[in-house]
C-alpha positions as CSV (number, residue, x, y, z in Angstrom):
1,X,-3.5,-7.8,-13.8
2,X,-3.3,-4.3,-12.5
3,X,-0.8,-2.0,-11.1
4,X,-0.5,0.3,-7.9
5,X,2.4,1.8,-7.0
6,X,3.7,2.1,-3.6
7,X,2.5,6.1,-2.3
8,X,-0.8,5.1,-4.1
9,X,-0.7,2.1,-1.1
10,X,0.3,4.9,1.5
11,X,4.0,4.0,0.9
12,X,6.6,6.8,-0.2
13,X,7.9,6.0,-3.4
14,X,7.0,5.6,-7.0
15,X,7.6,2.0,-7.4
16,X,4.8,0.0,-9.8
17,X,3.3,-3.6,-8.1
18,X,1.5,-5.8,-10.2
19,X,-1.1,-8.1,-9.3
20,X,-4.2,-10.0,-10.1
21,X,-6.0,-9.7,-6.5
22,X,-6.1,-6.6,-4.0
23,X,-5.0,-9.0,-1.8
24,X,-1.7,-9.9,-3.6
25,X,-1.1,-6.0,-4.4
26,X,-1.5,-5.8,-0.4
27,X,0.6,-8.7,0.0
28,X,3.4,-7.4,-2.0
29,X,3.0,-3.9,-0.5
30,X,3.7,-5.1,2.9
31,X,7.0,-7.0,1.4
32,X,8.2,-3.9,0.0
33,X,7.3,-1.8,3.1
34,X,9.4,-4.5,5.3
35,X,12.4,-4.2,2.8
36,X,12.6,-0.4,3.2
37,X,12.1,-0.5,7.2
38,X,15.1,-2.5,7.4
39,X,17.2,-0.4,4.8
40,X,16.0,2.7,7.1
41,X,14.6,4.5,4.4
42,X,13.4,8.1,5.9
43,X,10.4,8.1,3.6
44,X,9.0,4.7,4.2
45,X,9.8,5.2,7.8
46,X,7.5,8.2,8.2
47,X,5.0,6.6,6.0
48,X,4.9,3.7,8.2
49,X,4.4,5.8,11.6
50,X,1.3,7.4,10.0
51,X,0.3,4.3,9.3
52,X,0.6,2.9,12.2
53,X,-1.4,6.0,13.6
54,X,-3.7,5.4,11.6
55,X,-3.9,1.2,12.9
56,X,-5.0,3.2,16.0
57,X,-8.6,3.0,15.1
58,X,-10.3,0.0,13.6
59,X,-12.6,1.6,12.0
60,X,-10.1,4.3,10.2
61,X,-7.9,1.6,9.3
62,X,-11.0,0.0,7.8
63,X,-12.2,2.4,5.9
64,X,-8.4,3.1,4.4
65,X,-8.3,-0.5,3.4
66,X,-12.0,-0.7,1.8
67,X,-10.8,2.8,0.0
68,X,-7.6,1.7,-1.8
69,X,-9.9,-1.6,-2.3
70,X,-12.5,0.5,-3.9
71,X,-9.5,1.9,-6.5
72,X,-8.0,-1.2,-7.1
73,X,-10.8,-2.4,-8.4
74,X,-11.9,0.9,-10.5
75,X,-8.2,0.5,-12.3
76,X,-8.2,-1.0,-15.8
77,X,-6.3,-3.9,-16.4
78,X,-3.0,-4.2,-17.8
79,X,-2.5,-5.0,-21.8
């Protein structure tokens, strides 16, 4: 298991997710993400409209995905 927290997923915030897959720390990134755009939050609101910027170009928004990818897998596993 290894653990991202949410601004190291593009988010705003320093909260830990913990998962076994990049997919499931994507997964529970987005869930998070959705939780905070419907509470308003000012810093996951900005956070989301460079993202969605960023969704602009398939290949930028490829190479961000392949790049937090690339650091998920370089972290150490949780003891």
């Amino acid at each position: 298991m290894k653990t991202m927290t949410c601004k190291q997923l593009g988010g705003a915030c320093g909260l830990a997710f913990h998962a076994n897959t990049f997919d499931e720390m994507a997964e529970l990134s987005k869930n998070h993400g959705m939780e905070m755009f419907q509470k308003k939050d000012p810093d996951h609101l900005k956070a989301m409209k460079e993202m969605q910027q960023l969704m602009q170009s398939p290949e930028a928004m490829k190479k961000w995905f392949d790049d937090k990818r690339k650091q998920f897998d370089a972290l150490p596993d949780n003891k």
